[in-house]
FIGUPA-295227 format. One record per residue (C-alpha): x, y, z; residue in one letter. Coordinates in steps of 0.2 Angstrom, whole numbers, plus 5000, padded with zeros to 4 digits. Example, Ala and Ser with C-alpha at 12.3 -4.5 7.8 and 13.67 -1.06 7.14 Angstrom:
BEGIN
<c1: 5062 c2: 4978 c3: 5039 resn: a>
<c1: 5068 c2: 4995 c3: 5036 resn: s>
// end
This chain:
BEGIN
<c1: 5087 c2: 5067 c3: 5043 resn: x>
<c1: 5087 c2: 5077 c3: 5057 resn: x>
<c1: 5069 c2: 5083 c3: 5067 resn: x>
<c1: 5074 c2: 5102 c3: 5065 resn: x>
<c1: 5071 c2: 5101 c3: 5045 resn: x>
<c1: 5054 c2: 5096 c3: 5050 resn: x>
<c1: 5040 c2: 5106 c3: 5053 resn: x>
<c1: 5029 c2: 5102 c3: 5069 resn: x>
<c1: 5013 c2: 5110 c3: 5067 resn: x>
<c1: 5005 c2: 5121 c3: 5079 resn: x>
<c1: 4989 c2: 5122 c3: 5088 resn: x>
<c1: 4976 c2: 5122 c3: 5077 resn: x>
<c1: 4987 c2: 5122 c3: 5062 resn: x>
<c1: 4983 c2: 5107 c3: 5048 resn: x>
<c1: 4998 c2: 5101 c3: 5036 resn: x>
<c1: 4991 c2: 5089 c3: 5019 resn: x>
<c1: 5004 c2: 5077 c3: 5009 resn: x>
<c1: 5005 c2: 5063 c3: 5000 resn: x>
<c1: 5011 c2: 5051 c3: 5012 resn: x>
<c1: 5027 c2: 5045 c3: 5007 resn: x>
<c1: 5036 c2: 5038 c3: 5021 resn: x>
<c1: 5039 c2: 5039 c3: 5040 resn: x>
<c1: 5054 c2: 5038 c3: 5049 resn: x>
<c1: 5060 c2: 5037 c3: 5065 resn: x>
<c1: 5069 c2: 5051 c3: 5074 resn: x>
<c1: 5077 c2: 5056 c3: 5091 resn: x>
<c1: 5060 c2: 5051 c3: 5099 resn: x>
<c1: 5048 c2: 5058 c3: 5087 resn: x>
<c1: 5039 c2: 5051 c3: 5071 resn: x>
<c1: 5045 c2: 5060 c3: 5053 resn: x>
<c1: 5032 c2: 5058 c3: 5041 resn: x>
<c1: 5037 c2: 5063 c3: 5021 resn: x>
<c1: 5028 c2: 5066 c3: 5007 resn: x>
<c1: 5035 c2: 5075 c3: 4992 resn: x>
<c1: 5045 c2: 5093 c3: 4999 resn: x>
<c1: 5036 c2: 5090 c3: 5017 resn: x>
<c1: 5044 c2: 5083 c3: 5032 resn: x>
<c1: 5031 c2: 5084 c3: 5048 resn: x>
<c1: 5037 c2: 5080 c3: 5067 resn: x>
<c1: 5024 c2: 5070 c3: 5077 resn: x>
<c1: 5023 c2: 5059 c3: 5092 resn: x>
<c1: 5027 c2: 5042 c3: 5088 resn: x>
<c1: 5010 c2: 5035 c3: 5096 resn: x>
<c1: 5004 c2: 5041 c3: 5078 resn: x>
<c1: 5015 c2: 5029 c3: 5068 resn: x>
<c1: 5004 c2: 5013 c3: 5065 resn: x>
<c1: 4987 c2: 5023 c3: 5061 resn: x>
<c1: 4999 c2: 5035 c3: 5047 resn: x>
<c1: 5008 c2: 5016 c3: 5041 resn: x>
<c1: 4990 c2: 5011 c3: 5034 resn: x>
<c1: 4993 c2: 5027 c3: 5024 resn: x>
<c1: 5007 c2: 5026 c3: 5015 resn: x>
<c1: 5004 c2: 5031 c3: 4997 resn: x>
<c1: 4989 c2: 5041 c3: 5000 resn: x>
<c1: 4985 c2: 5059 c3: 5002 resn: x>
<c1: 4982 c2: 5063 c3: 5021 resn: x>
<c1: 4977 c2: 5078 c3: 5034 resn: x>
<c1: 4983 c2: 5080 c3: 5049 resn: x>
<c1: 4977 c2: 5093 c3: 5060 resn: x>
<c1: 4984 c2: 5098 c3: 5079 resn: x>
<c1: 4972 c2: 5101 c3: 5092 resn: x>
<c1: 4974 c2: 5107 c3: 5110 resn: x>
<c1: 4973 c2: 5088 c3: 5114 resn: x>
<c1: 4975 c2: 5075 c3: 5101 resn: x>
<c1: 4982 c2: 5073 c3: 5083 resn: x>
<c1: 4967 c2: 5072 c3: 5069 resn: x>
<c1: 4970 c2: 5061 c3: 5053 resn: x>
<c1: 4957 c2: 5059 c3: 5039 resn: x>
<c1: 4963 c2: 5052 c3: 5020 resn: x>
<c1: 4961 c2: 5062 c3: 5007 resn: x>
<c1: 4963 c2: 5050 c3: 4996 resn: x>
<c1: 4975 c2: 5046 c3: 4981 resn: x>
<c1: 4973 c2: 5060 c3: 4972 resn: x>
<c1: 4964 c2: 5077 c3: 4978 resn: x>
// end
């Protein structure tokens, strides 16, 4: 897989999935769930490795990354 097929969100712009699996590639993290593919710093990757299998949001700020579970199934 290659970064450019993934989406890396913009300020302010929120992506939610079903967490699926996170990959490594060319210095950023990947993380999949279903038709979704997001680009994010690797410095994420453990916080979003608790979540696999659950529905999460993650939202862009002018600073930092924002991560809350949605849960299984909303």
């Amino acid at each position: 897989m290659k970064v450019i097929e993934a989406k890396r969100l913009s300020l302010w712009e929120e992506a939610a999935l079903k967490l699926s699996d996170l990959t490594e590639d060319d210095g950023y993290l990947i993380a999949s769930g279903g038709k979704f593919r997001i680009c994010l710093p690797l410095h994420l990757k453990d916080d979003l490795a608790k979540c696999l299998g659950l529905r999460v949001s993650i939202l862009r700020t002018d600073t930092v990354y924002r991560l809350r579970i949605l849960g299984e199934q909303s």
